[in-house]
N, C-alpha and C positions, 0 to 999 in steps of 0.2 A: 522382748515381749513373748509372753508363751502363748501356743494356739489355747483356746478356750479349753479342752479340753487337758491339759497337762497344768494342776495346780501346786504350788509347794506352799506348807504352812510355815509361816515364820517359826512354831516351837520347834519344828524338828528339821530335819534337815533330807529327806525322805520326797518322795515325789508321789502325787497322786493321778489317779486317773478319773478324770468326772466327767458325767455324761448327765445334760438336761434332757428328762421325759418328755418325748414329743406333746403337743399338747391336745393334740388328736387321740391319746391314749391313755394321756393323763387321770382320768378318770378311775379307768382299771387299779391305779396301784393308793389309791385314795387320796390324790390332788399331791400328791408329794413329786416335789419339783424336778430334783436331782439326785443323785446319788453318786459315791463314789468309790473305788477301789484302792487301796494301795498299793504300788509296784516295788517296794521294798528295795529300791534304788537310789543310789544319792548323784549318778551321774546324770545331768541334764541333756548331754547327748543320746545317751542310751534310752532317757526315758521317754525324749521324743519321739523314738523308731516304735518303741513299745507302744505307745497312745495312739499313732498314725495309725497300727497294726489295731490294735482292741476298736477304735471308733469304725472303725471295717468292722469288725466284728460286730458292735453294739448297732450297728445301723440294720443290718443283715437280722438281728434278733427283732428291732424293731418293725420289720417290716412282716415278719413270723408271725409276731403277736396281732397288729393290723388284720394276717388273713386268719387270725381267729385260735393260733396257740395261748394255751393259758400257763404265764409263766411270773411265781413272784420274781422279786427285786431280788428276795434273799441269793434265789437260783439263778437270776442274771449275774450277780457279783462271783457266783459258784463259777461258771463259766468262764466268765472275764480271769478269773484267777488262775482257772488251767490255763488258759493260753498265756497268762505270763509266765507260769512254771515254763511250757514249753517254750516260749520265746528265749526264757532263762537257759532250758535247756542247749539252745540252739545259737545263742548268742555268739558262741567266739566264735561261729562259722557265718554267721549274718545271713543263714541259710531259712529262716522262718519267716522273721517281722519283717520282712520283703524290703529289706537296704538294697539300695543303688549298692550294686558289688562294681560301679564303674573301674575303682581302685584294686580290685582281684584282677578284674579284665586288661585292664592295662600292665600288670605287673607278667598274665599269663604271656601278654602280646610283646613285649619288653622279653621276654624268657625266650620265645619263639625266635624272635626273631636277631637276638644274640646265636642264637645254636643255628639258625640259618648262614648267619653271618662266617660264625667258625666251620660249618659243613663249606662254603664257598670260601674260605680261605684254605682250608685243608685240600680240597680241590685242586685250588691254585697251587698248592705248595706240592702235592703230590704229583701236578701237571709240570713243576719248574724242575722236579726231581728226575722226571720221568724223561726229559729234554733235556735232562745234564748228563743222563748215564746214556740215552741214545746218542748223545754230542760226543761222549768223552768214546762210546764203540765205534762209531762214528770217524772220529781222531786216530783211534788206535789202528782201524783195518784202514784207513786211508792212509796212516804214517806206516802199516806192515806191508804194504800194496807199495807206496812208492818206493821202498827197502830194498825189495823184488824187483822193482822196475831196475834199482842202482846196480843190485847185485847182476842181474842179465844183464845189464849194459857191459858193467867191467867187467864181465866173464864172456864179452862178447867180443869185445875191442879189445 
């Protein structure tokens, strides 16, 4: 089920955007009901995010006109048009028609927190490195030291 404002015509295959005239306002535009725009898109997800985005907008106009702007239909659909351009524009960044970026978010926090992950392994490995060549100087002046000790002894006795 589409929200009320997101219609598709059975001719085509293309998604619209309609908005019914409050009826408080109705008067202004000469009792015509509704109107609507075309978003020139056939995907139904995308044209959800778009209509979500515009009925924000058309609400915001409608309450313009209430405190007394004079605006036709023709220049309402003007309007509503750029902002699909720009939604268009802005779409493969999901940076405009205001998407839940939950799925960027997660993908950043997933990113973060792998490179966390390898900063605290590389740590650890540069800590077991760091303990095997102190271990192995370690070995070496402990086994050069007792060497000493053997050779003073049989050069003693």
């Amino acid at each position: 089920m589409f929200p009320q404002y997101l219609v598709k015509t059975p001719l085509n295959s293309s998604f619209f955007f309609r908005t019914f005239i409050p009826l408080d306002i109705r008067d202004l535009f000469g009792g015509i009901i509704e109107f609507r725009v075309s978003l020139k898109c056939v995907s139904k997800v995308e044209s959800k995010k778009v209509c979500l985005h515009l009925n924000k907008q058309i609400e915001t106009i409608y309450k313009q006109i209430r405190m007394g702007k004079s605006l036709t239909i023709e220049e309402m659909k003007r309007m509503l048009k750029k902002e699909i351009e720009k939604s268009k524009k802005h779409s493969s960044y999901f940076s405009y028609v205001g998407v839940d970026r939950s799925k960027e978010k997660k993908k950043q926090e997933c990113l973060e927190t792998l490179w966390r992950q390898y900063q605290l392994k590389n740590k650890e490995l540069i800590s077991k490195k760091r303990k095997t060549i102190y271990q192995n100087r370690t070995d070496t002046i402990t086994h050069q030291e007792d060497s000493r000790c053997l050779d003073s002894k049989q050069s003693v006795g």
